[in-house]
N, C-alpha and C positions, 0 to 999 in steps of 0.2 A: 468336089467333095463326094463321098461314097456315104451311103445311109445304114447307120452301128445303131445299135442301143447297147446299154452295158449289161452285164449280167447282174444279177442280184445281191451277187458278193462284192458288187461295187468299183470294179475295176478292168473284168475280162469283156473283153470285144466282141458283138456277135452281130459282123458284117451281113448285110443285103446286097450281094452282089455276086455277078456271072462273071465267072473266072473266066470264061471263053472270049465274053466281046470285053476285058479291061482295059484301060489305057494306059501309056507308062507315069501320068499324074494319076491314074487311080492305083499303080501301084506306086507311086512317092507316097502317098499320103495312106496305103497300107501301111509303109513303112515307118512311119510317124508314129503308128498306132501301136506297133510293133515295139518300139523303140520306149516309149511313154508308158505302155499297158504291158507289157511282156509277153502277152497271149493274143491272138485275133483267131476266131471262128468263123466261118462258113460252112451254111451247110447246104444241101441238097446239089450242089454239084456236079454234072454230068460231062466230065475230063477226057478226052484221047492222050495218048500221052504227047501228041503233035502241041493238042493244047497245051497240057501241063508244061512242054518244054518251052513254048511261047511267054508264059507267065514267069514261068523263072530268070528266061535270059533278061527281061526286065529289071528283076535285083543288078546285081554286081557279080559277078564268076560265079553263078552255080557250079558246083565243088559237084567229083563224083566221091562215091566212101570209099572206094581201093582203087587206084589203079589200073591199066589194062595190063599191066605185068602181073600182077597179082593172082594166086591161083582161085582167089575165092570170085574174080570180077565174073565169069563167065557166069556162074551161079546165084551172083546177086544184082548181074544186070536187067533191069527192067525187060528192055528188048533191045538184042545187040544188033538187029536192021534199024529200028525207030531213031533209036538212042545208043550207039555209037560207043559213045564214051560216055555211058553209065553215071548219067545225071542221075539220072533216077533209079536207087536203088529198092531192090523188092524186100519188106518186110514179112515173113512170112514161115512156118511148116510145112507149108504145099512143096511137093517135091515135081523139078522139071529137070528131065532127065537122069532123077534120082539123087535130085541133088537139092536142100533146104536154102531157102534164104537168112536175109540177116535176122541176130534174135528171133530165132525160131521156136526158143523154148516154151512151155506154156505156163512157165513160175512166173511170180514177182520181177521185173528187173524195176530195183530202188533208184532211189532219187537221183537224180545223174545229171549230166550237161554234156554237150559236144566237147569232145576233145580237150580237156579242164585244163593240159599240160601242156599246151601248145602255144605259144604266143600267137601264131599266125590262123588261129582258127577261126573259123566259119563266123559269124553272128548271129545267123540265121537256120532255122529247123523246119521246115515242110515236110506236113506228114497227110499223107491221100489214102483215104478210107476207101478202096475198090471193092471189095468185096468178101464174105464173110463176117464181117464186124460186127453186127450187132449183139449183145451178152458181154462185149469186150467194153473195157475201160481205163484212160489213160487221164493221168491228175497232174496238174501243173501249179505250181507259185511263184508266187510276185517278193522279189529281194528288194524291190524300189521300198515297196507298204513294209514289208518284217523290218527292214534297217527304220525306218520313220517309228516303228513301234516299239522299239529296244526302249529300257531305260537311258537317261545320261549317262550314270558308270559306265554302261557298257561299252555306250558306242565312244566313250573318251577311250575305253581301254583297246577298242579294238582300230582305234584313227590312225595307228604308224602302223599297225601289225603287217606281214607278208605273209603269204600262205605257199605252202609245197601240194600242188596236187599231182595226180597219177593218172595212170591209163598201163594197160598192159604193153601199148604199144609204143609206150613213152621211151622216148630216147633221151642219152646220158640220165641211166635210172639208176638205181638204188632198188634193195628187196625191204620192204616194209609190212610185214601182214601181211607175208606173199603177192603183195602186188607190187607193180613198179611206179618209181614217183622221179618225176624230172626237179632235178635240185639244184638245174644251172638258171630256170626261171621262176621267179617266185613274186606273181603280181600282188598287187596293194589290193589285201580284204574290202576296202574301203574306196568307191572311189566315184568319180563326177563320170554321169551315163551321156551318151552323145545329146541328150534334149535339155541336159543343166540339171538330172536331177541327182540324189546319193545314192548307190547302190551297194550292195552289199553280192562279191563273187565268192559264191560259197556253195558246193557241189557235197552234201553228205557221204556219199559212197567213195568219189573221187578222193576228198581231204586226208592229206597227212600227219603235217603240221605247222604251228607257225614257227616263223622264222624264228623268233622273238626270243620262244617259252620254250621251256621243258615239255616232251613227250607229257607226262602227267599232265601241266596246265595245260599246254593243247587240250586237249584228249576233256577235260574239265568243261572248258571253255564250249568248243566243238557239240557238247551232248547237251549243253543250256542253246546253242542256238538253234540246233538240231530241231529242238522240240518247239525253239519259239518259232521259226521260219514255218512250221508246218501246221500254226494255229489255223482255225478252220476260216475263219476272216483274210487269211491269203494266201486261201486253197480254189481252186476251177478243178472240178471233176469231170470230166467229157466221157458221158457216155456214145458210142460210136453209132454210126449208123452209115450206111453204105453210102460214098458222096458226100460226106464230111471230108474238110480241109480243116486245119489248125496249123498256125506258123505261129512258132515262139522264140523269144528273144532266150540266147545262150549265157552271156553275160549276169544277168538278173534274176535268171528264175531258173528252177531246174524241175525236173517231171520224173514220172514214174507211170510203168505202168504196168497194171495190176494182172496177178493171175488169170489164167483162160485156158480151158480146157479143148478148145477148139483151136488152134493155131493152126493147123492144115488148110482147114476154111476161110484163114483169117487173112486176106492180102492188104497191104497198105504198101503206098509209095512214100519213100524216104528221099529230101534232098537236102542241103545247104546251097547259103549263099551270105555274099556280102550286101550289106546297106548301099541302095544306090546314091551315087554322090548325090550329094541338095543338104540345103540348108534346114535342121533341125534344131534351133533355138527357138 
């Protein structure tokens, strides 16, 4: 077992432990934690990317974010001697060879999830604080705790519902509010998380509509849970600091993360991955 206490909001992870010497039972039972809690923290951290990649092959396929065909890969790979096939992508406004990494902007990007429209995506979000972070701030929520705290009406009404979400990069799309939404897959709002418990897969910015209702009752529906999912009882605000780690489950909770005037300064390592096989009941 690995030594957590929880945060003060009653639910977020804030691990004791060296990502360098872990073991693949210390990352099962991250995993767990992951899975159960939506969020795990680590901090103080002191990462090569030799390590970082170490830690990750221990999940399930660490996923790179493009491609090596891709024209953005060369520009958003970590390092293409260490890291090959761009596990690890760079977050970032720092330009190398005049070139920005991913989310480079220094606005808001709102509440969001990995890949909302993709059946086969990721579970997993690893995000590595290297350097410039501090002033920077990224907030995460728990859909296990917001669905447990819906009314009965609600969650009766929302138990068959299907949801259409998007991504720009969504294929067999549709234009919706200018964005595009995959409408050949449409998962269950509502559904049983891998550790047994209810979850609620609900991306604000992603969401288009439910299957069910009308553009209007969506859209109705959508702005009541909008507001309830983001009460401050299951909210984790992570202010950064250099050598912070945070891995969040995609499935249950989505994040945000807030304006910054500094992104040039600001680099973070970006990966996914899948949950490693073992038993999570």
């Amino acid at each position: 077992m690995i030594d957590y206490k929880i945060h003060e909001n009653g639910w977020t992870v804030l691990a004791d432990l060296d990502l360098k010497t872990c073991t693949q039972d210390d990352v099962n039972n991250i995993a767990k934690l992951i899975a159960s809690n939506t969020c795990v923290v680590f901090r103080n951290q002191s990462l090569t990317i030799e390590d970082e990649l170490r830690f990750l092959n221990m999940f399930k396929e660490p996923m790179p974010m493009v491609g090596q065909d891709d024209p953005m890969f060369k520009d958003w790979v970590s390092d293409i001697e260490k890291d090959p096939t761009g596990v690890l992508c760079r977050v970032t406004a720092e330009e190398r060879d005049g070139a920005v990494g991913m989310a480079f902007w220094h606005n808001e990007f709102d509440w969001h999830c990995n890949d909302p429209e993709t059946p086969s995506r990721c579970p997993i979000v690893y995000l590595h604080g290297l350097r410039g972070t501090a002033g920077s701030r990224t907030s995460w929520n728990n859909n296990i705790l917001a669905y447990a705290g819906l009314p009965d009406d609600i969650k009766n009404r929302l138990q068959n519902l299907h949801s259409i979400y998007g991504n720009i990069s969504a294929p067999k799309a549709y234009d919706h509010y200018g964005v595009k939404y995959n409408t050949e897959w449409t998962p269950p709002f509502i559904h049983k998380t891998i550790t047994g418990q209810t979850g609620m897969y609900f991306t604000p910015l992603q969401f288009g509509k439910f299957v069910e209702l009308s553009q209007e009752e969506s859209d109705e529906l959508k702005n009541f849970l909008h507001r309830h999912v983001l009460a401050d009882q299951y909210l984790y605000h992570h202010d950064w600091q250099d050598g912070d780690v945070v891995i969040s489950d995609q499935w249950n909770g989505v994040h945000k993360r807030w304006p910054f005037d500094h992104m040039a300064r600001r680099v973070l390592h970006r990966s996914m991955a899948y949950y490693p096989d073992q038993d999570y009941s």
